[in-house]
C-alpha positions in Angstrom: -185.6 57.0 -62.3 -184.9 53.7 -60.9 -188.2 52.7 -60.4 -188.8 53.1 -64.5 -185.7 51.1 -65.3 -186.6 48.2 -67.7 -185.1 44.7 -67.1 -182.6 43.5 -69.1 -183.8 40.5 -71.3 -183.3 37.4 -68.9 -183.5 38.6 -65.7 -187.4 38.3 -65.4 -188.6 38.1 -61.9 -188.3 34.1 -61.3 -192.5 32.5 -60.5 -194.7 35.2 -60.5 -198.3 35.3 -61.3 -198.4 32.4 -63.9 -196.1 30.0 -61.4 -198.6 30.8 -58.7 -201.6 29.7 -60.9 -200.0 26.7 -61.9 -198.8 25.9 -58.4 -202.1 26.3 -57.3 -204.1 24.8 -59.9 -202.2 21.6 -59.7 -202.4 21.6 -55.4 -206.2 22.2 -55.8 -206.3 19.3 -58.7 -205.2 17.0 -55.8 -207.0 17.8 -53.8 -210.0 17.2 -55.5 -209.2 13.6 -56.1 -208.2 13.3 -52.5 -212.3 14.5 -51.2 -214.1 14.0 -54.2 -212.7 11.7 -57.1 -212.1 11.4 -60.0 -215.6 11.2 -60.9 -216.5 14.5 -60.3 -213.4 16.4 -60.1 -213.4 19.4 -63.3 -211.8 22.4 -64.3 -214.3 24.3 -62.8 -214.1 22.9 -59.4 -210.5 22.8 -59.1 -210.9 27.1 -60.3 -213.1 27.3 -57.4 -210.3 25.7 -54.6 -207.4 27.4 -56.1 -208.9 31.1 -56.6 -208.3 31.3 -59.9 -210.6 31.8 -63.3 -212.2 28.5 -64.8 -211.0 30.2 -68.5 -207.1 30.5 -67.0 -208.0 26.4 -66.4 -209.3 25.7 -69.6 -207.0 28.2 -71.7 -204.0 26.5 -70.4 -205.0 22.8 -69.9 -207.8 22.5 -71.8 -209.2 19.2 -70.3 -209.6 17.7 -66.9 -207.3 14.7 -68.2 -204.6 16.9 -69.0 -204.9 18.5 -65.8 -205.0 15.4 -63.6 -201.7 14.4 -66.0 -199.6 17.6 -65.2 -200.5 17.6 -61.1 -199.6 13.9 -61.4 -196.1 14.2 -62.9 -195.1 17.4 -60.5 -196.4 15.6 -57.2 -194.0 12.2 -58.3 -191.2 14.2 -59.5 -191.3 16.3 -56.4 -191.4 13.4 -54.0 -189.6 10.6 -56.6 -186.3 11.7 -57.5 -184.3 9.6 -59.6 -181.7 8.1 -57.0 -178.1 8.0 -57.9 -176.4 6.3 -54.9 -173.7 4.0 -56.9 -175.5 0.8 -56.0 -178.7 -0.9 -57.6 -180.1 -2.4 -54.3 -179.9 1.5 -53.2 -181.3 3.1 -55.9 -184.0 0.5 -56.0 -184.7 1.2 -51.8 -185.2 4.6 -52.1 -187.4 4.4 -55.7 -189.7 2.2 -54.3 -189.7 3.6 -50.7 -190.4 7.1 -51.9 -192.7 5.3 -54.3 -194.9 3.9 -51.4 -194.7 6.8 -49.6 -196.3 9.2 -52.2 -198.9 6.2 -53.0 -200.1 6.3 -49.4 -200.3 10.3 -48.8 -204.5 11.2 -49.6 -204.1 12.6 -52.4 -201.2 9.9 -54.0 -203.8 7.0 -53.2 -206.7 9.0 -54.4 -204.7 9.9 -58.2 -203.9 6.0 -58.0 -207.6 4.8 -57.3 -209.0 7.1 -59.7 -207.0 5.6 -62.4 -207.7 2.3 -61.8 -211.3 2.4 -61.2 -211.6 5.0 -64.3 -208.8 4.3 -66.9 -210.8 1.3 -67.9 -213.5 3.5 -69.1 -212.3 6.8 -69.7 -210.2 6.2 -72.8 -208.8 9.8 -72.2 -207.7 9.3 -68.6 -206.0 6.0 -69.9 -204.8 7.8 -72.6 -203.4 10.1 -69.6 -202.0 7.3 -67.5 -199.9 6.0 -70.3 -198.1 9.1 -71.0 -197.5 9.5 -67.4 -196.1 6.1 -66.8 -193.6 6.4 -70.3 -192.3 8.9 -68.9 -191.6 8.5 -65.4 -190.6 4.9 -66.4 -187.9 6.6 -68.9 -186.7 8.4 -66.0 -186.4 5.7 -63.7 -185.0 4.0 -65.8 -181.8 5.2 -65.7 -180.8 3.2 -62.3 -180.6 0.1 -64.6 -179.0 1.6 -67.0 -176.2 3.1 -64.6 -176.2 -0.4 -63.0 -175.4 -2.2 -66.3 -172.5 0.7 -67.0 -171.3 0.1 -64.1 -171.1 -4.1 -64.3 -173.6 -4.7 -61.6 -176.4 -6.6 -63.7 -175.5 -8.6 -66.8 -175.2 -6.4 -70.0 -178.5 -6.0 -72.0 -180.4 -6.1 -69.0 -184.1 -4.1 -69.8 -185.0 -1.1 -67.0 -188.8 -1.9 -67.8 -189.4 -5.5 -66.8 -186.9 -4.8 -63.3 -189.1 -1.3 -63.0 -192.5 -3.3 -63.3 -191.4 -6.2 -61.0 -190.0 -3.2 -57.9 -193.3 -1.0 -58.2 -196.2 -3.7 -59.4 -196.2 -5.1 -55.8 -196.5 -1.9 -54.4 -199.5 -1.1 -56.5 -201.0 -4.6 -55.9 -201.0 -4.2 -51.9 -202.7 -0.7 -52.3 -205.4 -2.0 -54.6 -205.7 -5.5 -54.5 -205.3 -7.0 -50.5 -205.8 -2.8 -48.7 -202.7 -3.3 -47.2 -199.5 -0.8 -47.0 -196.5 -1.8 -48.7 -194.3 -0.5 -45.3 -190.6 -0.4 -45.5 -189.7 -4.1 -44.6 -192.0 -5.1 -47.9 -190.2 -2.8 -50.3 -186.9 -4.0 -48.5 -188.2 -7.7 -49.5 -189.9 -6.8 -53.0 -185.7 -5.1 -53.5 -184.4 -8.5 -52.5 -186.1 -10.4 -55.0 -185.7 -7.7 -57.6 -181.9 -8.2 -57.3 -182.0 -11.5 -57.1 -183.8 -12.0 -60.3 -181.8 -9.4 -62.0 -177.9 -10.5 -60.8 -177.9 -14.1 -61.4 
């Protein structure tokens, strides 16, 4: 009977159950930060906004660090994309604009204001952060790398340093003076960028 048939090996239903716990897990991890904090944000609490068993939580991630890690590298690499336009100055625009725009959702400014005011104390947060930031760094930096390929920047140019001096401002306005780093500031913070990196 149809209904018996087996499925041949890869061609598994895509998702399914343990998509839609992740999925969920990770929406209800933000959402945590976003009305609550860091401070008191834990597996259980996020089991209790995303319907799903604390042991599911803590068999898969084990730690609220690990949690907060995973829901922060989906959100940015949903709403981050690496650019590939052909031009630095572009690439640069749209990193940093979809940069600020992620940063100043809720939940984006909530992940980023738990992190600062925690990661100083909460070595396994930091621990956390740093993973986060080597890889979405290594990713990004691939428009410098592409840049230099292509004879746009001098050769031997480092993505790091031109990735630190695009998004540090960005961070610095959210944190430091409260105010939004709004399209003509990343269209400044580009400028200078390129201007430090071409000459």
């Amino acid at each position: 009977m149809a209904g018996n048939a087996r499925k041949a090996p890869g061609t598994q239903r895509p998702g399914g159950r343990s998509a839609r716990v992740r999925a969920a897990a990770l929406a209800a991890t933000l959402s945590e930060l976003a009305e609550t904090g860091y401070s008191t944000l834990s597996l259980d609490s996020v089991a209790r906004r995303a319907g799903v068993h604390k042991t599911t939580l803590y068999r898969r991630w084990g730690t609220r660090e690990a949690l907060v890690l995973e829901a922060m590298l989906e959100r940015v690499s949903e709403r981050v994309p690496v650019p590939d336009s052909g031009s630095l100055r572009s690439d640069l625009l749209a990193l940093a604009g979809a940069a600020a725009a992620t940063m100043t959702t809720a939940e984006g400014e909530a992940v980023v204001r738990a992190v600062a005011a925690a990661g100083s104390h909460d070595t396994a947060l930091a621990t956390a952060n740093r993973r986060f930031w080597e890889e979405r760094l290594g990713l990004d930096g691939e428009v410098v790398e592409r840049a230099v390929a292509r004879g746009e920047i001098p050769a031997g140019t480092e993505p790091r340093p031109v990735l630190e001096a695009l998004l540090g401002p960005l961070y610095f306005r959210l944190l430091v003076t409260g105010e939004r780093p709004d399209a003509p500031f990343v269209e400044r913070i580009v400028d200078l960028v390129m201007d430090g990196v071409t000459r």
